[in-house]
N, C-alpha and C positions, 0 to 999 in steps of 0.2 A: 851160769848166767842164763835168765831167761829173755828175750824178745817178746817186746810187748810193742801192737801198732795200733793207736788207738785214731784212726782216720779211715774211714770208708775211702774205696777207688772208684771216685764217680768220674772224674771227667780226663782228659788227657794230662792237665796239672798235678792232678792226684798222681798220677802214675809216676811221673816226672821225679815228682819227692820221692817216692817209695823206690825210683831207680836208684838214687843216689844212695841208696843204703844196699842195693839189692847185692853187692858183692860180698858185704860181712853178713848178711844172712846165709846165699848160698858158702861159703867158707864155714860159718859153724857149724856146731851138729847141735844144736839148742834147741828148744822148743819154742817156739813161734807163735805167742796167744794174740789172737785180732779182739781187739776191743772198740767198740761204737756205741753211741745211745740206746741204742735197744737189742742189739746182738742178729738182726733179722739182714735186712738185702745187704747194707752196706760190708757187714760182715762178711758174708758169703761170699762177694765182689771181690772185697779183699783177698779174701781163700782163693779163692777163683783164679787170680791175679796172680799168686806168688806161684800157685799152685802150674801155672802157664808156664812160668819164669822158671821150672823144674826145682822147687824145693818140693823136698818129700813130704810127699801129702801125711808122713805117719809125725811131722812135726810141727805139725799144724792145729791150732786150737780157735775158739771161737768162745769167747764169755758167755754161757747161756742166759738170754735174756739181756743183754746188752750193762752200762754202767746204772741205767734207768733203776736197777733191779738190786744192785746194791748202794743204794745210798738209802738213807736213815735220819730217823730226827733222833736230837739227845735229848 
């Protein structure tokens, strides 16, 4: 299973959310992709954030170029 956070950590409520999960994050050993609209600050924030919270920085992923980047017309 992988972990996927698709919400930047801008303000104290962001964080708040991302607490309430933060114990099955630290417990698994999963990889951890941060997903945001464009993969830039709010991402990094994110990283930043869990990365505080002591998960290992080597399970941590970041979409490059955010979801902006893979959507498509049919």
């Amino acid at each position: 299973m992988i972990f996927s956070i698709s919400y930047p950590v801008k303000t104290e409520e962001d964080k708040a959310k991302l607490d309430k999960i933060l114990d099955d994050l630290t417990d698994s050993k999963e990889d951890i992709v941060i997903i945001c609209p464009r993969g830039n600050g709010g991402a990094k924030r994110t990283y930043d954030y869990l990365k505080e919270k002591a998960i290992d920085e080597n399970r941590l992923y970041i979409l490059e170029n955010g979801v902006v980047s893979k959507v498509y017309e049919n």
